[in-house]
RODOMI-276665 format. One line per 10 residues: their letters; for each residue z, y, x of C-alpha. Coordinates in nm, 2 decimals. Each point is the difference from the previous one (the first is absolute). Layout:
BEGIN
A) Z:Y:X; ... .
//
This chain:
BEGIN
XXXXXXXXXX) 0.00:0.00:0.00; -0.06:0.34:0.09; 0.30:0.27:0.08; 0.05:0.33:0.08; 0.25:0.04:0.32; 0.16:0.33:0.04; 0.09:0.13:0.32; 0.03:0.36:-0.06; -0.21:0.19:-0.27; -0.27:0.06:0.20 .
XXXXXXXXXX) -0.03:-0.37:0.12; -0.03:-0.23:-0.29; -0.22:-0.30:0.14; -0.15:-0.30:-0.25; 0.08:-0.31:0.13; -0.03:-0.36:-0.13; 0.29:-0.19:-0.09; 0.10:-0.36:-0.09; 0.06:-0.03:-0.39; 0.36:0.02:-0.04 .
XXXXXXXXXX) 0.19:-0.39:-0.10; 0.24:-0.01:-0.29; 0.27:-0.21:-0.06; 0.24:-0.16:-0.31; 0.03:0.34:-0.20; -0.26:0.27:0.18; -0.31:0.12:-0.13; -0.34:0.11:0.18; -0.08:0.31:-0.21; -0.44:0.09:0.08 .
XXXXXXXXXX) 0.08:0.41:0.02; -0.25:0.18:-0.21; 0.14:0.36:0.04; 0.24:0.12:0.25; 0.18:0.38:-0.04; 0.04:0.22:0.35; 0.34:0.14:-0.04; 0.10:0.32:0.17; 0.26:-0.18:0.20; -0.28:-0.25:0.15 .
XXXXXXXXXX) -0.08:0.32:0.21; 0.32:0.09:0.12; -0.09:-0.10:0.38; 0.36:0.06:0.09; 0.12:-0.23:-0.25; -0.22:-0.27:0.15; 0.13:0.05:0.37; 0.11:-0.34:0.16; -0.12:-0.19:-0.30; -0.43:0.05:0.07 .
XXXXXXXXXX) -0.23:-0.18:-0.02; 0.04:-0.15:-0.36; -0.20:-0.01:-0.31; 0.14:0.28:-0.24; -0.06:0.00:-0.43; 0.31:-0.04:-0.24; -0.18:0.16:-0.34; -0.24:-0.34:-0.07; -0.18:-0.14:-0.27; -0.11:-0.36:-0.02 .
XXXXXXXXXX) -0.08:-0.36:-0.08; 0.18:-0.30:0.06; -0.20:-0.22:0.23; 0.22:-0.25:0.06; 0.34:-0.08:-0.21; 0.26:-0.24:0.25; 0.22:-0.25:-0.14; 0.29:0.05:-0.24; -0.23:0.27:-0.15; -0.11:-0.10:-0.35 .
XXXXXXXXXX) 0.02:0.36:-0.16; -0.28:0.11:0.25; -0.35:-0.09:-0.05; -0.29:0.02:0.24; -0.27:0.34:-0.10; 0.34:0.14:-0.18; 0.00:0.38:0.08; 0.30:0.11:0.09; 0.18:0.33:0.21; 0.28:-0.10:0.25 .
XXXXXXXXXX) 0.30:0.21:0.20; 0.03:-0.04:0.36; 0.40:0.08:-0.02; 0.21:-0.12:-0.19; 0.35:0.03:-0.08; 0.25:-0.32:0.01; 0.21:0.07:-0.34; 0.32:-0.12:0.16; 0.11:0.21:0.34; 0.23:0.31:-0.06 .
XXXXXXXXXX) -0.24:0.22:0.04; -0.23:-0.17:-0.31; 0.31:-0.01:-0.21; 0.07:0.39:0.04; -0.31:0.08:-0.16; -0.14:0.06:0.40; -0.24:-0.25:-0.02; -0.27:0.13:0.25; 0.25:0.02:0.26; 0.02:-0.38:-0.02 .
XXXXXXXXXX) -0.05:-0.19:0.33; -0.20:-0.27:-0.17; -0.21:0.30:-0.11; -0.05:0.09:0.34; -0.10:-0.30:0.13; -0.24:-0.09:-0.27; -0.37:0.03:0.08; -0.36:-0.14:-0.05; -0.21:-0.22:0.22; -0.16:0.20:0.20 .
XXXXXXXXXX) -0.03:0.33:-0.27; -0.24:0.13:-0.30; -0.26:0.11:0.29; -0.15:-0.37:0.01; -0.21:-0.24:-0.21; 0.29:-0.21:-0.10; 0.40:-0.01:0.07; 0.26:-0.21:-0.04; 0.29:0.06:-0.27; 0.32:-0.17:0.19 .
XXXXXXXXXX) 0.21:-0.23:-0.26; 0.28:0.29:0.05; -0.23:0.25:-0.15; -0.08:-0.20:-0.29; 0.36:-0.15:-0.08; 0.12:0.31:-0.02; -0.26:0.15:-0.27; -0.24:0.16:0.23; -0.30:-0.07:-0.19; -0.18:0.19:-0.33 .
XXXXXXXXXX) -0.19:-0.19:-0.21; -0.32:0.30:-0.06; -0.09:0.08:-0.40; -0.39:-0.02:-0.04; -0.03:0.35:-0.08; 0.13:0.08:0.37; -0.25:-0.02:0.24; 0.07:-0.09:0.42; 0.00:0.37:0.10; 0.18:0.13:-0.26 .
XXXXXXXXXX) 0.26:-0.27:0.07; 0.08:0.11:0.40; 0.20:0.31:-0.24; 0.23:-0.25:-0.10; 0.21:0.06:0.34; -0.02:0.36:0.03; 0.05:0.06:-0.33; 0.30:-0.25:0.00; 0.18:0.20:0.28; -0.04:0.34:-0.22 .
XXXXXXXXXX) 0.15:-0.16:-0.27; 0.30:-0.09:0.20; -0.03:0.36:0.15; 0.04:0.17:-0.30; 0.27:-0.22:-0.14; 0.24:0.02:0.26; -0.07:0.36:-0.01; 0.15:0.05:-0.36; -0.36:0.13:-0.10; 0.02:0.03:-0.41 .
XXXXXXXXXX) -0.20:0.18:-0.31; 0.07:0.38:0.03; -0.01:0.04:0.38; -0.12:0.27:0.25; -0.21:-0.18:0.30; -0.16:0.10:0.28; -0.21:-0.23:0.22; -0.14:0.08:0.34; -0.25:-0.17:0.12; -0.29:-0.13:-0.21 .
XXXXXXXXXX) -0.16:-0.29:0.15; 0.06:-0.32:-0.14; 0.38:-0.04:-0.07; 0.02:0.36:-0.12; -0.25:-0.06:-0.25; 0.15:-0.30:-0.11; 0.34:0.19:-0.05; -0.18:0.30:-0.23; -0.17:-0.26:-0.17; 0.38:-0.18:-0.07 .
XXXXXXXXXX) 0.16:0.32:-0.02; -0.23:0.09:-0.33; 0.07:-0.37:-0.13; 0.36:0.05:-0.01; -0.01:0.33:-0.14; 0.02:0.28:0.26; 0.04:0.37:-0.14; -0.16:0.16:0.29; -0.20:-0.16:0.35; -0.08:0.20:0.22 .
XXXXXXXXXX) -0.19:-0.18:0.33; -0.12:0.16:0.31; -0.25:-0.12:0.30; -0.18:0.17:0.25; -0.34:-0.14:-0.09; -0.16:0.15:-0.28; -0.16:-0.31:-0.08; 0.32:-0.20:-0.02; 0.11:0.30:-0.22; -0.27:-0.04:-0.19 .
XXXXXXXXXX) 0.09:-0.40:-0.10; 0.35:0.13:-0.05; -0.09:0.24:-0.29; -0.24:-0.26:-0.16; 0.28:-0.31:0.00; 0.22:0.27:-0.12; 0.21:0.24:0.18; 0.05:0.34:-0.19; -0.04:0.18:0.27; -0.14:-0.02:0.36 .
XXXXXXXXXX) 0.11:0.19:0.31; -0.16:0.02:0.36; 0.36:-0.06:0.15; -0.18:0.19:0.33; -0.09:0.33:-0.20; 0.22:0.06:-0.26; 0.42:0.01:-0.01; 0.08:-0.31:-0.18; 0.36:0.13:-0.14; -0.11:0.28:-0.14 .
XXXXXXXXXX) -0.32:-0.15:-0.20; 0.27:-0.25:-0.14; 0.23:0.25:-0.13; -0.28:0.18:-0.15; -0.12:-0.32:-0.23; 0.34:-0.11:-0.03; 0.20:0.26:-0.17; 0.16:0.12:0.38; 0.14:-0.35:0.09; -0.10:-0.23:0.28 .
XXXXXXXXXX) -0.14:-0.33:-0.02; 0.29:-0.31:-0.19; -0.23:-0.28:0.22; -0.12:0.04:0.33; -0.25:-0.23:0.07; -0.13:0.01:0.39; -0.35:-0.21:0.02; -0.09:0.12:0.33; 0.12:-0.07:0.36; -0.06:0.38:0.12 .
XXXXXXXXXX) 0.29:0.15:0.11; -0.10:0.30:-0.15; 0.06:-0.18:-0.33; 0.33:-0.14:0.02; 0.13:0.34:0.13; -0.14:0.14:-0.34; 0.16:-0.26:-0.21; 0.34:0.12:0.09; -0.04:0.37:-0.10; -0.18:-0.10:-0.30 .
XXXXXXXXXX) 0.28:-0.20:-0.21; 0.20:0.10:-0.22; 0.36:-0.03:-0.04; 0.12:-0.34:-0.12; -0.34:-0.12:0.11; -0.14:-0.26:0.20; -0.22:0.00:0.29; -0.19:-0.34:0.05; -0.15:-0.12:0.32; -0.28:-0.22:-0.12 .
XXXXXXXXXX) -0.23:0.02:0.37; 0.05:-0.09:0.35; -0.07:0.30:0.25; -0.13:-0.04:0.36; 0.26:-0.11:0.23; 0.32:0.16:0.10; -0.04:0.28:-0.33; 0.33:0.15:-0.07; 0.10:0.26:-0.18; 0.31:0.28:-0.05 .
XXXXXXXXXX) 0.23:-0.02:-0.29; 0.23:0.22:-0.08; 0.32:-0.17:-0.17; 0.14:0.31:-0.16; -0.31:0.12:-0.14; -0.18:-0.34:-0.11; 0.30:-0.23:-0.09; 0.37:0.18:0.01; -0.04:0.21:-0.34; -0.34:-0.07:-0.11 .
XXXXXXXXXX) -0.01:-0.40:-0.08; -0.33:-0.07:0.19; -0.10:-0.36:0.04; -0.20:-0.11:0.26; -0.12:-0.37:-0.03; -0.34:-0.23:0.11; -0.11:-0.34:-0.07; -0.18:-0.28:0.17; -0.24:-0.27:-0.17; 0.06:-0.12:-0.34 .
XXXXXXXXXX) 0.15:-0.36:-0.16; -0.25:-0.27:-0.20; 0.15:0.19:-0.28; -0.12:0.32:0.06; -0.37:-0.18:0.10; 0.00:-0.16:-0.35; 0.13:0.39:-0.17; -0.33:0.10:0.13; -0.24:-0.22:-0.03; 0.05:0.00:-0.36 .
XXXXXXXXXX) 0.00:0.38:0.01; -0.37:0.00:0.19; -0.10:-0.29:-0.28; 0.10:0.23:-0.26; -0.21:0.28:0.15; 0.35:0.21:0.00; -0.04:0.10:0.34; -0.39:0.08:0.15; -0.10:-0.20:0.28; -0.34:-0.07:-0.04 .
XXXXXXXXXX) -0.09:0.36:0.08; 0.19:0.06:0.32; -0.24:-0.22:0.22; -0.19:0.21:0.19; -0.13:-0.24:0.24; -0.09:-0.38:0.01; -0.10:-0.15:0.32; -0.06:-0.42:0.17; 0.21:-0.13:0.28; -0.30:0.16:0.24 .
XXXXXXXXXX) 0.06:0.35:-0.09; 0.42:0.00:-0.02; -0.03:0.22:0.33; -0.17:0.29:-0.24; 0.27:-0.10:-0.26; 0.32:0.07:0.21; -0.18:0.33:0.14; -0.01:0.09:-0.34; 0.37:-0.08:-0.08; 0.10:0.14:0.32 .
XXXXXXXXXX) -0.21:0.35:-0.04; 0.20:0.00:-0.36; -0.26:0.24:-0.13; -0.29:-0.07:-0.23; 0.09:-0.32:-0.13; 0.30:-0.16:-0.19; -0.02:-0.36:0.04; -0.20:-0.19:0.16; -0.06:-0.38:-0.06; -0.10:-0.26:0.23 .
XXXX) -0.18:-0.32:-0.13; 0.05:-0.28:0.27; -0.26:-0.22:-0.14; -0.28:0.18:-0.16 .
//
């Protein structure tokens, strides 16, 4: 079979691979669409651990069920985490679950960016695989991850009907969040970028209002639309530094700042205790990955066309052009997301 290696994302070579072997309760899932996530570009997050074959957000058939399987049948078409949570640790039972060492440790053979992988037995014992309704298609099923880890996102931070939210950062996971945001019944979302094109998206998946967070003073465009207050949810979909210096001036008190993206390496940031936290209640709070749960939540809301996914793929490339793909990704500026499709 054919893979993509990574070594850095300007060095992605095709090489040819033995078809993984399954054992007594793996699967061989035949990948037919494969998500690039903006973390499979964060080169310092892959230092140590190159070369490997990248691709979490998949899409596929089961080629090959092993025994102890019966539920699973062969052609089934089916979406599948590549972490998941063990149910039982301390962590897991304090409602933590993607802190979970199993989670951790839980992976596919070799990754979405090949013609076929291996599901271990851990993976599927513990629930990590999604049987796909007919009306969603491969691509529209590599959401089912990303839009799994917004769900846990905005539930952990207390996001409810009548909310104020600002999102920076309008690439994939922001647009996601708008989209989720409106769902749930958000009074006001406002988003900001600095690509106009990204803006553009924003507005059309629904944000109220769009800001060039380079141009414009973000806190005082929020008052103005929002009767002189400051944002209730802070939602930062962007690494920039730039971004996560913002989201601290722009929430309001009792409020909660939410740190939904990784930065480049070594980002820090000041905080002032008396101002943010000592009289004003501010919450600041992230999340990492999502639980089966959460995968199931939305793939049933991208079945029930609740949440647009369809429309957010810019780009759809073969295992031969990935380079272009994660140049794309990387770039982070016209295009949203971009699919790869190992075996076409």
């Amino acid at each position: 079979m054919r893979v993509a290696n990574y070594f850095s994302n300007n060095n992605i070579k095709i090489e040819n691979r033995p078809l993984p072997k399954i054992g007594s309760g793996e699967l061989l899932i035949r990948v037919q669409a494969s998500g690039i996530c903006g973390t499979d570009v964060l080169e310092w997050y892959r230092r140590g651990k190159t070369p490997l074959v990248l691709g979490h957000e998949i899409a596929g058939e089961i080629a090959e069920v092993g025994e102890d399987l019966g539920q699973y049948l062969k052609g089934q078409r089916v979406s599948a985490s590549h972490h998941l949570p063990c149910g039982r640790c301390r962590f897991c039972l304090s409602g933590h679950q993607t802190t979970c060492d199993t989670l951790r440790r839980t992976h596919f053979e070799p990754g979405g960016f090949s013609q076929f992988l291996r599901l271990p037995a851990i993976n599927v014992e513990l629930g990590g695989v999604y049987s796909l309704p007919d009306n969603v298609s491969f691509e529209e099923a590599t959401f089912v991850e990303p839009l799994a880890c917004v769900l846990r996102a905005q539930r952990l931070s207390g996001m409810h009907s009548g909310k104020n939210v600002l999102i920076l950062g309008c690439g994939i996971s922001g647009i996601l969040h708008i989209q989720l945001a409106r769902l749930q019944g958000a009074a006001l979302i406002v988003a900001t970028d600095v690509v106009d094109y990204r803006l553009r998206l924003a507005r059309r998946f629904g944000a109220d209002l769009v800001i060039d967070a380079q141009t414009e003073n973000l806190s005082d465009i929020f008052r103005k639309h929002n009767q002189g207050n400051l944002a209730d949810l802070v939602i930062v979909s962007t690494g920039a530094k730039s971004a996560q210096l913002q989201a601290v001036q722009s929430v309001e008190r009792g409020g909660c700042v939410f740190f939904f993206a990784a930065t480049a390496e070594g980002v820090t940031i000041p905080v002032s205790i008396n101002d943010l936290f000592w009289r004003n209640e501010v919450t600041l709070s992230s999340s990492y990955a999502a639980t089966p749960q959460e995968h199931l939540q939305a793939l049933k809301l991208i079945s029930e066309r609740k949440i647009r996914v369809k429309e957010m793929i810019t780009h759809r490339f073969g295992l031969d052009k990935i380079q272009e793909g994660f140049r794309l990704v990387a770039e982070a500026k016209d295009s949203l997301k971009v699919i790869i499709e190992p075996n076409r």
